[in-house]
C-alpha positions as CSV (number, residue, x, y, z in Angstrom):
1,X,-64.1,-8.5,-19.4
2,X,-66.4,-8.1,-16.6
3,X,-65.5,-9.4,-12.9
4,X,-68.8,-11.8,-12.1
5,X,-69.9,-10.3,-8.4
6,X,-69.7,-13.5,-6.5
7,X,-65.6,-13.4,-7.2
8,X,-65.7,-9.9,-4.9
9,X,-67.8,-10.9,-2.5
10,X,-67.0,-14.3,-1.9
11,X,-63.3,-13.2,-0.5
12,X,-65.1,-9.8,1.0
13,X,-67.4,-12.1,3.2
14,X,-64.4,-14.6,4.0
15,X,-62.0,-11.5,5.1
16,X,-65.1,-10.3,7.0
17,X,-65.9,-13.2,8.7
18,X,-61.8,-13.7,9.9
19,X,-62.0,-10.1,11.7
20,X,-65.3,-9.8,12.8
21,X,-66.0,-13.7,14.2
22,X,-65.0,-13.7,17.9
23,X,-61.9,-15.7,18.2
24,X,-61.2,-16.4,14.8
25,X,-58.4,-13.9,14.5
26,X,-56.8,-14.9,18.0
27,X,-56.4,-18.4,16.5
28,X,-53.0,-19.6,15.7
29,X,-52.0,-20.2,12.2
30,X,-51.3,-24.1,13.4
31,X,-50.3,-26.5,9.1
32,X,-53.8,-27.5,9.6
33,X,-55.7,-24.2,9.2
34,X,-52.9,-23.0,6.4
35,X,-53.6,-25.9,4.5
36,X,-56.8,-24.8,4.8
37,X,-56.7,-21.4,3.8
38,X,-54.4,-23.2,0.9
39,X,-57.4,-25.1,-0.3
40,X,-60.0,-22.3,0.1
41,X,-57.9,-20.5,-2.2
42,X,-56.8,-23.2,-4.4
43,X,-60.9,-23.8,-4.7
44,X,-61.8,-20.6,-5.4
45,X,-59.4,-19.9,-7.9
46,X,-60.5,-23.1,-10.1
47,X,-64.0,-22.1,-9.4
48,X,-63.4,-18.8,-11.3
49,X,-61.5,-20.9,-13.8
50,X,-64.5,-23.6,-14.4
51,X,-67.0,-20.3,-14.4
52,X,-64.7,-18.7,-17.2
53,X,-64.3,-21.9,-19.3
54,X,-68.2,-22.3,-19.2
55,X,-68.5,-18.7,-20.9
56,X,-71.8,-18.0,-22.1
57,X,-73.1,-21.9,-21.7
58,X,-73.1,-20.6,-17.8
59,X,-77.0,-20.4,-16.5
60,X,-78.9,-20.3,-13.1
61,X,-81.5,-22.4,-14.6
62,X,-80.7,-26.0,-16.4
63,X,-79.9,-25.1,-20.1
64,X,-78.6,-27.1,-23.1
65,X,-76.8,-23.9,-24.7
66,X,-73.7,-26.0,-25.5
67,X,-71.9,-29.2,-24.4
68,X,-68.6,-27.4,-22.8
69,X,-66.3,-30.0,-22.8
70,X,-62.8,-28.6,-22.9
71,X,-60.7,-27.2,-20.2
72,X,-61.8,-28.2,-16.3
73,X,-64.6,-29.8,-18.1
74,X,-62.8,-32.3,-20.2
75,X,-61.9,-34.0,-16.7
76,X,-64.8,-33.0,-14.6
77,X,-68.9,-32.6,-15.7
78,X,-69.7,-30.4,-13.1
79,X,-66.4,-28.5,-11.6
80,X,-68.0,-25.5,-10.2
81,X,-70.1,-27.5,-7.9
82,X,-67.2,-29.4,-6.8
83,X,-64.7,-26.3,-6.5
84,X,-67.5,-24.6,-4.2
85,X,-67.3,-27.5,-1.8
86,X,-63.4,-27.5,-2.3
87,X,-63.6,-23.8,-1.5
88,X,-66.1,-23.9,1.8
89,X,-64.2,-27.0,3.4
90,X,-61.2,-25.2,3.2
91,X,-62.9,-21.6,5.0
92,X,-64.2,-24.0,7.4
93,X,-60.7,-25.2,8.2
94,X,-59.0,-22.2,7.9
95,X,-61.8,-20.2,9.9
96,X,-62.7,-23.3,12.2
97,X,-66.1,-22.7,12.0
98,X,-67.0,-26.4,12.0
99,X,-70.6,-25.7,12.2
100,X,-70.5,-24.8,8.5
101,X,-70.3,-28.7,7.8
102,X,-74.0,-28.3,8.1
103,X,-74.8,-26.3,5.5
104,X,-71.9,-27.8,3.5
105,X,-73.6,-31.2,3.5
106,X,-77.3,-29.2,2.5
107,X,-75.7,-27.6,-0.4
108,X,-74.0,-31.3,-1.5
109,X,-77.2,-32.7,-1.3
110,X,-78.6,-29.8,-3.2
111,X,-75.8,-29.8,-5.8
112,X,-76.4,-33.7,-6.7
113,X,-80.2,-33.0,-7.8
114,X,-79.5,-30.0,-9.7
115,X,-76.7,-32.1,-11.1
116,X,-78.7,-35.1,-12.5
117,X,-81.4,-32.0,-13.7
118,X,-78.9,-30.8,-15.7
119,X,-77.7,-33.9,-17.1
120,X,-81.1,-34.7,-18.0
121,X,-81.4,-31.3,-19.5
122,X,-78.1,-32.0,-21.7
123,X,-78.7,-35.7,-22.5
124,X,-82.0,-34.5,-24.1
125,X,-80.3,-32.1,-26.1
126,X,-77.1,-33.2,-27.2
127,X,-77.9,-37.2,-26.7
128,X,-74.5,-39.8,-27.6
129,X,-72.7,-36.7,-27.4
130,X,-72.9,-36.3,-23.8
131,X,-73.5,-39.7,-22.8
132,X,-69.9,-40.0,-24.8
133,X,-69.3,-37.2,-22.7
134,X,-69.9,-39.1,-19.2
135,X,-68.1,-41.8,-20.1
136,X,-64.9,-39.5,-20.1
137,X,-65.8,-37.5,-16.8
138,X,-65.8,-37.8,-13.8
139,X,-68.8,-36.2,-11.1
């Protein structure tokens, strides 16, 4: 199996960004910022899970190459996008480097249209399946 980039250099840039960032380092490790660091991790980890369970249905562009509906996906339509946001909140809590909410809320707001594209995308191909499909999801 091969190890998708982004899960080496999303923990590279993280680790980067805790010794390199003025002040981040010199922080203390108060519950707050482990619980952070607890969901940045936690996030992540279901992130690669989600990215596994979509196997080859997995695309940059909206595609209808299957209806994935088992695993992460038989809770949740769109779990990478909602493990990514898991993932960031918690860096920016673990890192405090609050002004990351800014972005954070760009790439929600991002996240939502490419999520109703690809719903579109599947509803044309798959129809009652995947609007049985939404019924049982959640996001």
């Amino acid at each position: 199996m091969r190890i998708p980039v982004p899960a080496i250099v999303v923990p590279l840039v993280v680790l980067l960004l805790y010794f390199l960032v003025p002040g981040v380092k010199e922080r203390p490790w108060t519950a707050v910022r482990i619980a952070g660091a607890i969901l940045a991790v936690a996030g992540y980890i279901l992130l690669l899970t989600a990215r596994a369970q979509l196997g080859k249905s997995f695309a940059v562009t909206p595609q209808a190459k299957a209806l994935v509906t088992h695993g992460l996906y038989s809770r949740i339509r769109n779990p990478i996008y909602v493990f990514v946001n898991v993932m960031w909140f918690g860096v920016i809590v673990a890192l405090h480097v609050y002004w990351w909410f800014a972005p954070l809320l760009a790439l929600l707001v991002l996240q939502v249209f490419r999520a109703r594209r690809e719903g579109q995308v599947l509803r044309q191909a798959f129809g009652q399946a995947y609007l049985d499909y939404r019924k049982q999801t959640w996001c």
